[in-house]
VOGU-3710 file (C-alpha; in Angstrom, 3 decimals, decimal comma):
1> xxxxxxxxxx> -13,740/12,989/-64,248  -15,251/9,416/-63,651  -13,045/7,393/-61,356  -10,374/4,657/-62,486  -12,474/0,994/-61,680  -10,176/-1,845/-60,718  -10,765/-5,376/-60,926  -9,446/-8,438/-59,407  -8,755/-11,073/-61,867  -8,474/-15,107/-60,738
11> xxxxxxxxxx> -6,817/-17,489/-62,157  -8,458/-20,635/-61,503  -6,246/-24,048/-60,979  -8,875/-26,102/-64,038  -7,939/-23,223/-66,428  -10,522/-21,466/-68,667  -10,968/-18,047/-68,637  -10,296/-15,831/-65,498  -12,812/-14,619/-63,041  -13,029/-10,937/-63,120
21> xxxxxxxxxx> -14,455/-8,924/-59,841  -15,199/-5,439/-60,134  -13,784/-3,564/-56,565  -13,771/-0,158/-55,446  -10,275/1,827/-55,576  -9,863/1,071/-51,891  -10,721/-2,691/-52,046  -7,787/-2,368/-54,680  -5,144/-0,850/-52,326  -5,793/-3,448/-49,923
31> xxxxxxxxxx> -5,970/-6,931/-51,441  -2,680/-5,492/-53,696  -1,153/-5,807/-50,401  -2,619/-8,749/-49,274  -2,853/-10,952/-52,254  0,453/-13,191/-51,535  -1,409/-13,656/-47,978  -4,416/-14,925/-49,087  -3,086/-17,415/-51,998  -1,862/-18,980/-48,989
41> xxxxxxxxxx> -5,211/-19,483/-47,321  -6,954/-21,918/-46,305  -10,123/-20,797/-45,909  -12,522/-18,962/-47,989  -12,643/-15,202/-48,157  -14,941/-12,473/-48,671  -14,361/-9,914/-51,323  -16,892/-7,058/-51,443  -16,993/-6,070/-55,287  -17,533/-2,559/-56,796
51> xxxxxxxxxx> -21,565/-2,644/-56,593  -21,481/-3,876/-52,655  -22,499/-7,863/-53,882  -20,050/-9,626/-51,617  -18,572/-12,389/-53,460  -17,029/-16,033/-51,382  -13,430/-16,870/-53,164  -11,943/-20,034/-52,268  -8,370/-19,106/-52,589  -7,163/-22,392/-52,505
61> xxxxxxxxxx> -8,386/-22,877/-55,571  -6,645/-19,870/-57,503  -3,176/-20,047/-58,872  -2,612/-16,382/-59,445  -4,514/-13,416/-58,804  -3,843/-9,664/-59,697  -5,501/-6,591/-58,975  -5,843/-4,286/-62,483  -7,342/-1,303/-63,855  -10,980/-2,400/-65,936
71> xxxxxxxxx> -10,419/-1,758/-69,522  -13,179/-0,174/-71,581  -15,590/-2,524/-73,043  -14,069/-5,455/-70,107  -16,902/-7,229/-68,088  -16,443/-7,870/-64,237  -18,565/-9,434/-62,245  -20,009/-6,530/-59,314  -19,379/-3,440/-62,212
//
């Protein structure tokens, strides 16, 4: 059975449509947990996606941020 992906989905503060970022199951475990933490940063932040790409958010800039399964047919950047 193919594993579950994840994805974590930002919210940007000019509105649009969220940025979606592909991560592996254990990326997923640990920014759930760290989320609230890194809203709160100040400085940008590495988030290595599914495919190993590592992609620079600027949490600063995010107004909320959730970590979710990827739906079928859904389009993440790093999938």
């Amino acid at each position: 059975m193919a594993e579950a992906k994840s994805v974590l989905v930002l919210h940007l503060l000019g509105g649009g449509d969220p940025v979606r970022i592909a991560i592996t199951p254990e990326a997923a475990a640990e920014l759930t947990g760290s989320l609230p933490k890194l809203l709160l940063a100040e400085t940008p932040q590495t988030i290595t996606a599914a495919d190993g790409t590592p992609a620079v958010v600027n949490f600063a800039h995010v107004v909320a941020a959730l970590v979710t399964p990827l739906a079928a047919g859904d389009w993440a950047y790093g999938s």
